[in-house]
N, C-alpha and C positions, 0 to 999 in steps of 0.2 A: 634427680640427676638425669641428665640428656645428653646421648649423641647421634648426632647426624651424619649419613657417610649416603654420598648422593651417587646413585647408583643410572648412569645416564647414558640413556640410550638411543641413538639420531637414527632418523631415517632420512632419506631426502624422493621424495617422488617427482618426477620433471614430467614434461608433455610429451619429449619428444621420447622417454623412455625411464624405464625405471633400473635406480639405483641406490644402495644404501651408504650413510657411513653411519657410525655406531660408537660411540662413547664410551669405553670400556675400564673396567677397574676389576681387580679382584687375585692379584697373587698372593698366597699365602707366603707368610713368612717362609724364609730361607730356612731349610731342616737344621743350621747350625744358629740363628739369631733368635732362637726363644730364651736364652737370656744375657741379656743387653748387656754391656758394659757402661759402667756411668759416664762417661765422655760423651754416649753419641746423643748427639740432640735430634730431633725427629722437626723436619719443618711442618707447623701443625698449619690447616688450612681452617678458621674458626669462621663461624657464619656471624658475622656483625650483628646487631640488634637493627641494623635499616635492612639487611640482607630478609632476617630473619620477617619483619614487618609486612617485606615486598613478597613474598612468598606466595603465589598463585598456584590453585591448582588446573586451571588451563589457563597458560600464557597465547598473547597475542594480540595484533590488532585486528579491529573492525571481524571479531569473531562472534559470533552466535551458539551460546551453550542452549542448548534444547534442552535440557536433562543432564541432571546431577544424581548419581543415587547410590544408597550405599545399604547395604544390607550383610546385620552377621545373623550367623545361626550357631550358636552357642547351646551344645548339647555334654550334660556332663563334664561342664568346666573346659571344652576344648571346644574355641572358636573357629568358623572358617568363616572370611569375611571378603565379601565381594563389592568393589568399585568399579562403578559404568558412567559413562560420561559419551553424550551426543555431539558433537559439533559441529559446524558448518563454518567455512572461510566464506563470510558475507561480504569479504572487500572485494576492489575490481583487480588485485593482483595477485601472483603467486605467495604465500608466504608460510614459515616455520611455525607450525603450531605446536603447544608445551601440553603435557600431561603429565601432573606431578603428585603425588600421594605421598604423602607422611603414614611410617607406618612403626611400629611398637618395635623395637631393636630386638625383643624375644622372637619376634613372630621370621616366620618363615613364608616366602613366596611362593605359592606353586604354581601359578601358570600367569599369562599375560597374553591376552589377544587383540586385535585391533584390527577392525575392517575398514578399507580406505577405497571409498566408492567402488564397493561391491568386489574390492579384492581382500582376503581372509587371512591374518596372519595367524598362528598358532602357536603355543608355545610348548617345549617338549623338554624335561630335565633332563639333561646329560654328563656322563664324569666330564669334566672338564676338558682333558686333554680329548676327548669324543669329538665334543660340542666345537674346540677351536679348528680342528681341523677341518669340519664342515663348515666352517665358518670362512675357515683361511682360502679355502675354493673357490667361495663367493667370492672375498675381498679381494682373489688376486685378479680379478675382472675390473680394478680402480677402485675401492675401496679402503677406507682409511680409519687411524683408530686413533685414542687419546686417555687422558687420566683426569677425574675431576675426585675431590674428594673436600666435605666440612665436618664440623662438628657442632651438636646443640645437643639438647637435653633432653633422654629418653628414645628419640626418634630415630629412621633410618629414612631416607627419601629414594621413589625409585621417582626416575625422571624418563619419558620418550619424548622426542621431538619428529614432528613430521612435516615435511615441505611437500605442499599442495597448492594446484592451481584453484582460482575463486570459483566460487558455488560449488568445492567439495563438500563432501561428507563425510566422518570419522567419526568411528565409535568406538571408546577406550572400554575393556575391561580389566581387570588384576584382580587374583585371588592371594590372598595369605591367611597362614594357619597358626596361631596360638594355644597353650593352655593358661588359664586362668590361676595366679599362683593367688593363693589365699593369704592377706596381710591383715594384721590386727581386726580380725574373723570379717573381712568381705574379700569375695571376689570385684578386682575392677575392669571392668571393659572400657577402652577410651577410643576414639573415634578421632583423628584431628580434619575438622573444617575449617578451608579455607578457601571458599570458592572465587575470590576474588570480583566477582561480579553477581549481576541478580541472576538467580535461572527460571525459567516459569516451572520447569519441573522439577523440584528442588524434595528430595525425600531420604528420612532414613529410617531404618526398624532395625531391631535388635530382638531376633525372637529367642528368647531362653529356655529352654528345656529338662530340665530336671527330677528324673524318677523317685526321688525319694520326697519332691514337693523343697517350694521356694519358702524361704521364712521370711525375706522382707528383699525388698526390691527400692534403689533411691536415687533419683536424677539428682544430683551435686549442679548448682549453677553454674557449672563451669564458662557454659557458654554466654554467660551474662544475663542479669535480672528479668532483660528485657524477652528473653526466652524463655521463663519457666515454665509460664499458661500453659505455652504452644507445643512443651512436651507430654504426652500420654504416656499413661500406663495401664496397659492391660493386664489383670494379673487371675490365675488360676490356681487350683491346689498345686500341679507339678509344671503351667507354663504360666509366661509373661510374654507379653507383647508389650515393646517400647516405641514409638514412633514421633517423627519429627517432620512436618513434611508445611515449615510457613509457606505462603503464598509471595507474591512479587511485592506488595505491599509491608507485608510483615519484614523482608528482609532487608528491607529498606533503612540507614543509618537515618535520616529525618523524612519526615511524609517529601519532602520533593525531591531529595537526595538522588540521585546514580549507584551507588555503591552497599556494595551489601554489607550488612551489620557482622552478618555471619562470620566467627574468625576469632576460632581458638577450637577448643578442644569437648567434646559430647562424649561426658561421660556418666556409666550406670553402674551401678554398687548394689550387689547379691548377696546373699546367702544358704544354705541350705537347710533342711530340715534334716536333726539330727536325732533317731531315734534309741542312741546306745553310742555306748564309749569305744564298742570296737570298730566299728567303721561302717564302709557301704563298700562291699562286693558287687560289680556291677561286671557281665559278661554279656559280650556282643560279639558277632561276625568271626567267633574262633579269637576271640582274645577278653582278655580282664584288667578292669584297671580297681586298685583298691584304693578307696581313699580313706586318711584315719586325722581325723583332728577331733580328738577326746578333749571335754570339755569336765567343769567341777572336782576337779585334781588341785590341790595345794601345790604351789609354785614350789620350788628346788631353792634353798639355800646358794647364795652366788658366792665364790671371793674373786674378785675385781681388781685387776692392775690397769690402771688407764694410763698410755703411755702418751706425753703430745710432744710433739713437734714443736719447739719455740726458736726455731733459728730466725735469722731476720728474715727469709722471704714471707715469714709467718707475720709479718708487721703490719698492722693496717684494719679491713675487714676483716680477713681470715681470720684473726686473733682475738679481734672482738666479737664475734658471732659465736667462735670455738669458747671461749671463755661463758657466755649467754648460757650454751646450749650445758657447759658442763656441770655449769650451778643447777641450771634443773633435774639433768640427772643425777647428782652428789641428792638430791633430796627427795630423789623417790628410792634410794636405797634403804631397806629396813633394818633391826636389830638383829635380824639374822643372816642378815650381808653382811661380807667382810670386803676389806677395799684397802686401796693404798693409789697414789698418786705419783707417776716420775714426768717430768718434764726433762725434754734434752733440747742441748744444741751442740755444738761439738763439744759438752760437758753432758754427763752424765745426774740429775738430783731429783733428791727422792723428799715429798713432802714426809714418808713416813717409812720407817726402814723395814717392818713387820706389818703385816696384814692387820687392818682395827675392824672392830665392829660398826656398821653403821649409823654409832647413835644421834643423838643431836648434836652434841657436844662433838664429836668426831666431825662429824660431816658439815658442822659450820667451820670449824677451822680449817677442814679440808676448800669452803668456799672461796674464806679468806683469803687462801694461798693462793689458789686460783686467781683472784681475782687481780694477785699483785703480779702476775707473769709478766715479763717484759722481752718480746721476742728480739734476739740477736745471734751475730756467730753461724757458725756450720750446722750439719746433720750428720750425727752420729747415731743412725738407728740400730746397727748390729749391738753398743754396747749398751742403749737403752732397753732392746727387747732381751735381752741376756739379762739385764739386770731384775726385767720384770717376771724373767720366769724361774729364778734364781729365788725369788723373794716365795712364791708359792711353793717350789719343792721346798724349801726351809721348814713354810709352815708346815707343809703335810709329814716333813720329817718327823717335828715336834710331835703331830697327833692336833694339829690346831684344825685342820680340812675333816669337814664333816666327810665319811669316804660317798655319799650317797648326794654330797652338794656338786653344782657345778663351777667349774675353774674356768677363766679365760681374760685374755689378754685383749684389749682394745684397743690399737696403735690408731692417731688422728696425722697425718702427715701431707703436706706440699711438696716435699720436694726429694728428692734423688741423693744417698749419701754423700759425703765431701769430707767427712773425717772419720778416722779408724779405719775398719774394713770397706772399703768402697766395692769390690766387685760384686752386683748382684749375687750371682751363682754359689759364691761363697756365704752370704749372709744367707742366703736361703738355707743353706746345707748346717749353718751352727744352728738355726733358729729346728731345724726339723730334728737334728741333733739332742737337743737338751729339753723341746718340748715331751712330757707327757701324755701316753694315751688317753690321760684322766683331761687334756686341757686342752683348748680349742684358742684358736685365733682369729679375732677378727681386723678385718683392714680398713680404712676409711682414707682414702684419697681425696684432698683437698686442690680443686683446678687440674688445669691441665699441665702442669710442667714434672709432676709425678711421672713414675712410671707404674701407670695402672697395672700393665700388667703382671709386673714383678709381685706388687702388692696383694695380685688376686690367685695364683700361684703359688705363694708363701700360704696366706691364708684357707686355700683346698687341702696343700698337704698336711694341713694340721686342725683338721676338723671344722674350720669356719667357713666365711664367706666374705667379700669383699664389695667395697660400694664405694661409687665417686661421690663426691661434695662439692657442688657449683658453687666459687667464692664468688656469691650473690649475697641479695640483701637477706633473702630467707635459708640461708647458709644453717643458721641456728637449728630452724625448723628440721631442717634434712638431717641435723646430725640425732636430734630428738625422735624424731621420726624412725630412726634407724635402732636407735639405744629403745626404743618400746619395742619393735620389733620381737629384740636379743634377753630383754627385761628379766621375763618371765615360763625360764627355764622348767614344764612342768613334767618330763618323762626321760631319763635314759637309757642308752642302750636298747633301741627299740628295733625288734626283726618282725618281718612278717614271713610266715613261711606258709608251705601248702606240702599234705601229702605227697606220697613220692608215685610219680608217675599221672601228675594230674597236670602239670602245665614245665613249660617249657620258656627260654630267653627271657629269661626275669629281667626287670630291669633294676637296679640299686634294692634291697629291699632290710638294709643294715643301715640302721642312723644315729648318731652317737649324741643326739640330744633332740626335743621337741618342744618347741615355745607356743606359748599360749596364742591364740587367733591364726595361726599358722594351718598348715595340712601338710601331710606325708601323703606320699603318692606313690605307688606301685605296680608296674603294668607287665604283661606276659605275653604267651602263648597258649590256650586252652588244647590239652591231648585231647587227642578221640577216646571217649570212654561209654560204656554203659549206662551211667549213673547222668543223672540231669541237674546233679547238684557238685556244684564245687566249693568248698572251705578253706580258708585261709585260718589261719595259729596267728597273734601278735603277741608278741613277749615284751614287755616294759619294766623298766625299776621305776616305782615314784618315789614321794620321799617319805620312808620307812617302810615300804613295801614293796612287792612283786609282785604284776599282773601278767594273768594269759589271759587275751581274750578271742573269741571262737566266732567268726562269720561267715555265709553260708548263703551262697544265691543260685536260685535257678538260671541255669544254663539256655533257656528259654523261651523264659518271661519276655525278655528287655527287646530282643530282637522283635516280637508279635508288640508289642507295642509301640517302638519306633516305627512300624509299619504302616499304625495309625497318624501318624504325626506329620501333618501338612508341612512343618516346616523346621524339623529337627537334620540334623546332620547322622546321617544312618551310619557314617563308615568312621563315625568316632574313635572307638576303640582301638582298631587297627591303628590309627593316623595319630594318636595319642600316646599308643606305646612306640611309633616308628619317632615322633615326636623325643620324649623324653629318652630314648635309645640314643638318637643322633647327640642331641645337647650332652649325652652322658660319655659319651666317647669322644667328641669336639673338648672336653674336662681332660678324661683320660690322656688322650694324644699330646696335653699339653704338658701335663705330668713323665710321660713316655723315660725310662729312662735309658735307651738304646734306640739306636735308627732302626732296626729290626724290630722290635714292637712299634714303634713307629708306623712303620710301613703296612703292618699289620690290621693297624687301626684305621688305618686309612684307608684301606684296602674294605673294611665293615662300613665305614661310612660312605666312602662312595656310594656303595649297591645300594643300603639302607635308601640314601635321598636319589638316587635313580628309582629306585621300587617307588618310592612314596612320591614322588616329586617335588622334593625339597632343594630350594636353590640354597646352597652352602658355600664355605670356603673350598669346600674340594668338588664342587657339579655348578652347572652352567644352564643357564636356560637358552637353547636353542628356537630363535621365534623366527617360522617360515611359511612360507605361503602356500596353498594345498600342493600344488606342482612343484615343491619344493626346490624351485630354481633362484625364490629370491630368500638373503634369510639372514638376521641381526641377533645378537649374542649379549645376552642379560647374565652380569657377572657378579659375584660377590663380594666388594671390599673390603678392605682390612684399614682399620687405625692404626696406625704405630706405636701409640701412646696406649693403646688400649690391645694392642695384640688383635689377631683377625676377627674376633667374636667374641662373644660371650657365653662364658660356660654355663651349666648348672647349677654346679659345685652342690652345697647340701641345700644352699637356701634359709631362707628364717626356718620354711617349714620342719627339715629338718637337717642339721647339722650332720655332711657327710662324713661316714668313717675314713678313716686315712688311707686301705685299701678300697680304690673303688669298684673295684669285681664285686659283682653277689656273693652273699655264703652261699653254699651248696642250700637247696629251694626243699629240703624235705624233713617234716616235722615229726620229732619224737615223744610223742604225745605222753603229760608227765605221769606221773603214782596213780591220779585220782582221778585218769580218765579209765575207764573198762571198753577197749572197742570191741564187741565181738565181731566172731568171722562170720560174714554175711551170706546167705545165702542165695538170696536173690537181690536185682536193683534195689529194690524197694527197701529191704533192710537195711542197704549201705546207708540211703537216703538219710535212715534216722538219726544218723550219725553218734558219737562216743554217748553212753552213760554213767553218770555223774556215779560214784558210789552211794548205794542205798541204806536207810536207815533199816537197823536189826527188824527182822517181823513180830517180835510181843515189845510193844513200845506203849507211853503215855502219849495221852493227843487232844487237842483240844482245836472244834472244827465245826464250824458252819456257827450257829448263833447263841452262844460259842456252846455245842455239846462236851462234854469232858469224861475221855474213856480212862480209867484205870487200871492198868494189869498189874495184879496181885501172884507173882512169879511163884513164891512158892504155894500159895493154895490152886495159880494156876487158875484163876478166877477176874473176867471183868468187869468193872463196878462204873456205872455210868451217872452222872447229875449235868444238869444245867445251872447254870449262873444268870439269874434275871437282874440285870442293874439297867446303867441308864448311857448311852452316848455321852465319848467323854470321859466315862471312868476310865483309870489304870489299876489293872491286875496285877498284883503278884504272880509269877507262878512258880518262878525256882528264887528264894534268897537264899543264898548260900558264903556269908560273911567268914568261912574258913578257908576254903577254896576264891572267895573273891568271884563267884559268878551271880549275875544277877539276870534273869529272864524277867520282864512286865508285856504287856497288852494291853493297848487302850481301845479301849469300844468304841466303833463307827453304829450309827442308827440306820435301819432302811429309811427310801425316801419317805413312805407313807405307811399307817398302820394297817397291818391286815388281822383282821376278827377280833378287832379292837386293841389290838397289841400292836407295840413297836417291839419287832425284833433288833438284836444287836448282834455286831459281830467283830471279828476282833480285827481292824483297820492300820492299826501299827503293833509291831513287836520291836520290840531293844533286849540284845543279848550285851553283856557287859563282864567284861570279864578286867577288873582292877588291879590283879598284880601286872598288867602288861600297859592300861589305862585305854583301853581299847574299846568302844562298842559299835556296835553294828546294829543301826534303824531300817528295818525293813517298813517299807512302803507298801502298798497297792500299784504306786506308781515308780518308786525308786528302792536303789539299798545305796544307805550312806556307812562308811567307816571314819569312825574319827577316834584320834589318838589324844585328845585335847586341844594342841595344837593344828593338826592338818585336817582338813577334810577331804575327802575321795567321796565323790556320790558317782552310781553306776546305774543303769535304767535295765530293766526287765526287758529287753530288745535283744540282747545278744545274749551267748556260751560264754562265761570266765571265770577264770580263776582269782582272787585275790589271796597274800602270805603278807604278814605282817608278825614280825617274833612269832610266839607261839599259837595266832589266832591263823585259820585257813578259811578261807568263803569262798562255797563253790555255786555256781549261778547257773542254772538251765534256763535258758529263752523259752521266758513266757511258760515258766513250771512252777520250779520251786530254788530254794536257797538251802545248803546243806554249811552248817558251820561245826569246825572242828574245833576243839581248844587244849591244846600239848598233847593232841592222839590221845585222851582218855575221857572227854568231854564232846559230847557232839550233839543236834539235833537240826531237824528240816522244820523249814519254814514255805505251808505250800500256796500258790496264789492259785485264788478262785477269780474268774474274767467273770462278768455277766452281760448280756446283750447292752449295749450302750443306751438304751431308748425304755429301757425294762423301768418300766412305772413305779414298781416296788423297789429291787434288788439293787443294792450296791459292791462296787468289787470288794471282796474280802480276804483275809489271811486265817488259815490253818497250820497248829504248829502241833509235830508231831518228836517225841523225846525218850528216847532210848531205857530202857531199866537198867543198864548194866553201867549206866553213867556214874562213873568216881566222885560224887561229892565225899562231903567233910561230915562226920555228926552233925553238923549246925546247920545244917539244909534244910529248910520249910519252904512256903508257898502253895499254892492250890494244887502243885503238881508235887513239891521238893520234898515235903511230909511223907507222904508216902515210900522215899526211899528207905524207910525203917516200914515197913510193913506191917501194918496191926493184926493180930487175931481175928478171925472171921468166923461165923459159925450162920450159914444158911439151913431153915430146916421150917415145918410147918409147907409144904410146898405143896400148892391146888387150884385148880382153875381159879381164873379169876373173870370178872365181867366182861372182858374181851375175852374171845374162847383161844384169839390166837396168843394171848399175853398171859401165862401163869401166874400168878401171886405169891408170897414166900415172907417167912421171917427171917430179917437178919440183926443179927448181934456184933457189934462191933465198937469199942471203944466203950465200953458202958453204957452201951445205948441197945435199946430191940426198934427195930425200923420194918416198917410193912414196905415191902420192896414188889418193884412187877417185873418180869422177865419179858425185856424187848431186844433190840436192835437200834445201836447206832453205824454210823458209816466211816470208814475208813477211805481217805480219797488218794492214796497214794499210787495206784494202778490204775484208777481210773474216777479224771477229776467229773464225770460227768455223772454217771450213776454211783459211783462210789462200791465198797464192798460192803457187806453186812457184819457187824462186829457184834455179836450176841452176849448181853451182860445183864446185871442186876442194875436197874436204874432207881435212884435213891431224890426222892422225892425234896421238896422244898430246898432248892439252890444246894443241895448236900448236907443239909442240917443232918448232925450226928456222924456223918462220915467224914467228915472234914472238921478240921480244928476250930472250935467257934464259929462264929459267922461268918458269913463270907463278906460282908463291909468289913471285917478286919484286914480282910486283903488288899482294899482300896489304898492306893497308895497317893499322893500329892504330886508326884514327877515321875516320867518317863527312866529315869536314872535313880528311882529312890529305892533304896533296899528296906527291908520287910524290916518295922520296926514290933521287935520280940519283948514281952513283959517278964 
């Protein structure tokens, strides 16, 4: 989806003196016309496909481009991207030369210079009414203005023109600034070339910078086959270098051709490295930006009302593309999607009056339907969208809406109401009226004769987002393209918050939905504080659970390391929350519902893009020459059809809540965190401790040693387990209570003194009456319900709650699982040197005595919750002098036992504590029930089969 709004700027220089005129555009709407009446029609100015073709970026004759070049520097998702261009008027007369750059309709401009034979213009953002009045100064010296405005696809164009006599020189530069929005998990950076001619210095780079490290980096051929060789990539653990720099030959359309091949669009597709599900904390220059796109969450159950548009302007392509696009997605809907279909035209019908399930059978006759639509008649959208949100309160009346799936409305439309209610304003007001906080809307505008912005408006105050559709040939693609997007719904009700008194001018940081490949993005103020570390809380619903999770960056780090970086953008952070601030209140303002807030907002954004230098609908770029006597005025346009800009609103990434204010930024950390009061920086540092497992517990740790406390003799009895990589352990079955603990045995790499030690590499706690378990990793913990999967990395602080199971997660420690407050045990990770020739990482599980099973609890640990009679006695040195020797009696058995030390690592994973007990020789023969191959079980999931 594209538009173009040409933003054109003259200069005119003469011999005998200089003087400007200056092409101007940029009022914002009237504070009464943000919503339209259906009558007025907007004369649209479209850029034809020969307009579009002829499109130069330096216009002229008999010119000489020396140099083309473009360069971004993309640091943490926020580009600034600078275009330079050389030229010379090689003819023998005066004439108008063009400088034209196609630039991302998100991005923002902040400066534009130009030297015209060694005279310097500069450019300086200013509020508008500032800027015109210095402007008006100049122009009243003979100075003249005008309006040019088009429209294409995705782009915005700034245009200068300069009249110079032959054998000048002029040197174009323009900066503009983007964030990088994350869509079906890449960031894309696009570049539009279109030099119009050969240049001998023809270059571009795109240096990307990313501190948590790039995952994959991809030149898309956009620019044509014939270019792919000719693009590089340099790529590093945390940079990439992109560059493109053919020669006069390369850009050549045939080896004798004139004209350069060059002409379309350079674009590069990134990723990140993502080390945990809570995010990346990154703080710079006295600010933070957090970003959270959690991955290995089970998608959200959907129910779906797609509403289309079939009146007759709908006749033709639009109808067959919308039709293409809706079969494909009727069929990536699962059985646990619910859907129903309305089509209107000045009638209201419903292929299905109640919400169905996705199945096959559903969803082909849903196809069918589709497929017989025959567009005619009016648009009646107030009583189609009334009837699709009429159709979902019904079901959720019944109890049909899963409370934890997500609801939302998909309107597909061309054109502007004509039957029923027609007044905008009105139809906004019933649709925000009867929508639910539970249900989101999204809008999909088909060409231009909509009114976008009515469409994008409706869909912010109701939790969605809105998107045009170019009735083109790939019309289909767009509408697909947009529905994977929205698909797959994986988290709601997501806040990120931070202690109180640790940051400041939060930007949005409440989102009422999160879709897969998407990012959530968060940005501040950093307070002045003592501590070098700051933490962010994220609270999430997925589906059949609760997450908090806990992220935590030095304050530091990021700045001494951009220091280093030849070619990062240091003032990121700043310019990223001044970024998403501005975009988030240009939203707001539109929403406003009194001229007084209004005015308010306007009043924030001005300053905001003066501070920053952001040319907006409400600031101006003032460009002047050092002496500031000569000086030409770069304005911001506005579409009629599209309203002056383009908001935020929630995005794929995350679906904005209905109020777009922050919550209050201060987190009330829940049950199961303990913060104590610190007493120095350094303590705050260590931040919240997770609740700790009782001090006389079962445990079983390093290869694998297995301590036992004998509570009432008050006695610890210790064996090893010698099996083979591979095996699974028992160690609690407990078929009364429904809990099941196993361990499979991981081998070191090599044996040492002829042995391979083992150690225990995965645990599964399992707890059946809720159908729940929890697989801890080395490298992951996964929760699965049967149906969903959640997988969480050892990277971050969180919490998981699922019915009666609670999983608490310390970064890079241990896992604490609670099961209905009377079942609990820690699971601890052992890290070892990555290059360690023997040692492999391992798990330690350590289990409470006072744990509630059922009589029917066994296992290598669960047995001993009935505690056997003990009788140690015969006690006397034994041939180590420091290890005593001893008889023990126990189960019908006398065992020659030695008095050692094994290690407890729950205070300290490195030396461990010394746990002094009776260690019972041979895998636990006699102290444990039969052998210990009876514990061997077949699956990870298998409970202790009892004879």
């Amino acid at each position: 989806m594209r538009r173009l709004l040409l933003l054109l700027l003259g200069l005119l220089l003469l011999h005998e003196g200089r003087c400007f005129e200056f092409v101007i555009d940029g009022e914002w709407e009237d504070e009464l016309t943000h919503v339209h009446d259906h009558r007025e029609r907007y004369k649209r100015a479209i850029l034809t496909s020969e307009e579009q073709e002829d499109f130069e970026a330096i216009r002229g004759d008999d010119v000489t481009v020396k140099s083309y070049k473009v360069e971004s520097r993309i640091t943490s998702r926020f580009a600034h991207t600078t275009v330079r261009s050389s030229v010379v008027n090689s003819g023998s007369k005066a004439q108008s030369i063009g400088f034209n750059v196609q630039i991302p309709k998100t991005a923002f401009i902040s400066n534009f210079t130009m030297n015209v034979n060694g005279i310097t213009f500069v450019g300086s953002v200013k509020e508008k009414t500032v800027a015109r009045n210095l402007y008006a100064q100049a122009r009243a010296r003979g100075k003249a203005a005008g309006i040019v405005r088009a429209n294409s696809q995705d782009l915005e164009t700034f245009k200068t023109e300069v009249h110079v006599p032959p054998g000048s020189n002029i040197e174009f530069e323009l900066h503009y600034q983007e964030m990088m929005h994350r869509r079906l998990g890449f960031y894309e950076h696009s570049l539009f070339l279109q030099p119009g001619r050969l240049v001998p210095q023809f270059q571009v780079d795109v240096y990307i910078y990313e501190p948590k490290g790039i995952s994959t980096v991809v030149t898309p051929s956009t620019l044509g086959e014939n270019f792919v060789n000719l693009i590089k990539v340099t790529q590093t653990k945390e940079k990439a270098h992109i560059t493109f720099k053919p020669n006069l030959q390369q850009q050549r359309k045939c080896d004798n051709c004139t004209g350069s091949a060059i002409d379309g669009v350079f674009t590069v597709r990134y990723d990140v490295n993502r080390d945990s599900n809570a995010g990346e904390l990154q703080v710079s220059d006295g600010h933070f930006v957090q970003f959270f796109a959690p991955t290995n969450l089970s998608p959200l159950p959907k129910n779906i009302v797609f509403v289309i548009d079939v009146s007759g302007s709908m006749w033709g392509v639009k109808m067959k593309q919308t039709v293409e696009a809706m079969k494909a997605i009727l069929d990536d809907l699962t059985i646990d999607d619910q859907f129903s279909v309305i089509d209107f035209n000045h009638n209201v019908r419903c292929w299905n009056e109640e919400l169905v399930h996705g199945s096959s059978i559903q969803v082909a006759d849903a196809k069918k339907y589709v497929q017989n639509i025959k567009p005619n008649g009016g648009t009646n959208i107030n009583e189609a969208l009334m009837r699709a949100v009429q159709m979902l309160v019904r079901a959720s009346n019944q109890g049909l809406i899963d409370p934890r799936s997500v609801s939302m409305v998909i309107l597909v439309s061309d054109g502007d109401p004509t039957v029923g209610e027609i007044k905008l304003s009105t139809i906004q007001k019933n649709v925000k009226r009867v929508m639910r906080e539970e249900y989101s809307l999204f809008s999909l505008g088909i060409g231009f004769d909509v009114d976008y912005d009515f469409l994008e408006r409706m869909a912010m105050e109701n939790r969605g987002m809105a998107q045009r559709i170019y009735a083109n040939h790939d019309a289909a693609e767009q509408l697909r393209t947009f529905y994977s997007q929205v698909s797959s719904p994986l988290l709601r009700r997501i806040t990120v918050q931070f202690p109180e008194d640790t940051v400041s001018d939060v930007t949005q940081n409440s989102f009422d939905k999160y879709f897969s490949g998407s990012e959530i993005v968060v940005a501040g103020k950093v307070l002045p504080s003592d501590s070098n570390t700051l933490t962010s809380f994220t609270t999430a619903s997925a589906a059949l659970l609760d997450i908090t999770l806990e992220t935590e960056s030095d304050t530091l780090v990021l700045d001494q390391e951009l220091a280093k970086q030849q070619h990062s953008f240091t003032g990121f952070a700043k310019q990223l929350w001044a970024y998403i601030t501005v975009k988030q209140l240009i939203s707001e303002r539109s929403l406003a519902p009194t001229a007084v807030k209004k005015r308010k907002i306007t009043q924030r954004i001005m300053a905001l893009a003066v501070e920053h230098q952001f040319v907006t609908p409400l600031t101006a770029m003032l460009v002047e020459s050092e002496d500031a006597t000569e000086r030409l005025l770069a304005d911001f346009p506005k579409d009629p059809k599209h309203g002056c800009c383009s908001g935020m609103g929630g995005g794929p990434g995350g679906s904005a809540s209905a109020n777009l204010a922050p919550v209050r930024v201060v987190y009330e950390p829940p049950p199961w965190v303990q913060t104590p009061t610190p007493s120095t920086p350094s303590e705050a540092a260590k931040g919240p401790e997770v609740l700790a497992v009782p001090p006389t517990i079962n445990l079983v740790d390093n290869d694998p040693h297995f301590i036992v406390h004998l509570p009432i003799s008050d006695t610890y009895v210790c064996f090893n387990i010698d099996s083979k990589p591979g095996h699974i352990l028992n160690l609690v079955s407990d078929p009364g209570t429904g809990l099941l603990v196993n361990g499979q045995l991981v081998g070191s790499k090599q044996m040492k003194k002829n042995k391979l030690n083992t150690y225990f590499g995965t645990i599964l706690v399992y707890y059946q009456p809720d159908g729940v378990s929890v697989t801890i990793g080395t490298d992951s913990i996964t929760m699965t319900d049967g149906r969903n999967n959640h997988s969480f990395t050892w990277g971050a602080t969180a919490e998981i709650r699922q019915d009666g199971v609670r999983i608490s997660i310390v970064k890079n420690s241990h896992v604490s699982i609670v099961i209905n407050n009377n079942i609990q045990m820690m699971v601890l990770l052992h890290r070892v040197w990555k290059k360690n020739p023997i040692s492999v990482d391992f798990l330690g599980i350590y289990i409470p005595n006072d744990n509630q099973y059922s009589p029917l609890v066994h296992g290598l640990i669960g047995q001993f919750h009935r505690e056997p009679e003990l009788n140690v006695f015969n006690v006397h040195e034994g041939v180590d002098p420091l290890k005593r020797e001893a008889t023990m009696e126990v189960k019908g058995n006398r065992l020659q036992v030695t008095r050692g030390w094994q290690k407890d690592y729950r205070l300290d994973k490195k030396r461990g504590s010394n746990v002094y007990c009776w260690f019972i020789h041979n895998s636990g023969k006699g102290f444990i029930d039969g052998h210990y191959t009876d514990y061997i079980v077949p699956n990870l999931n298998s409970f202790l089969q009892t004879h």
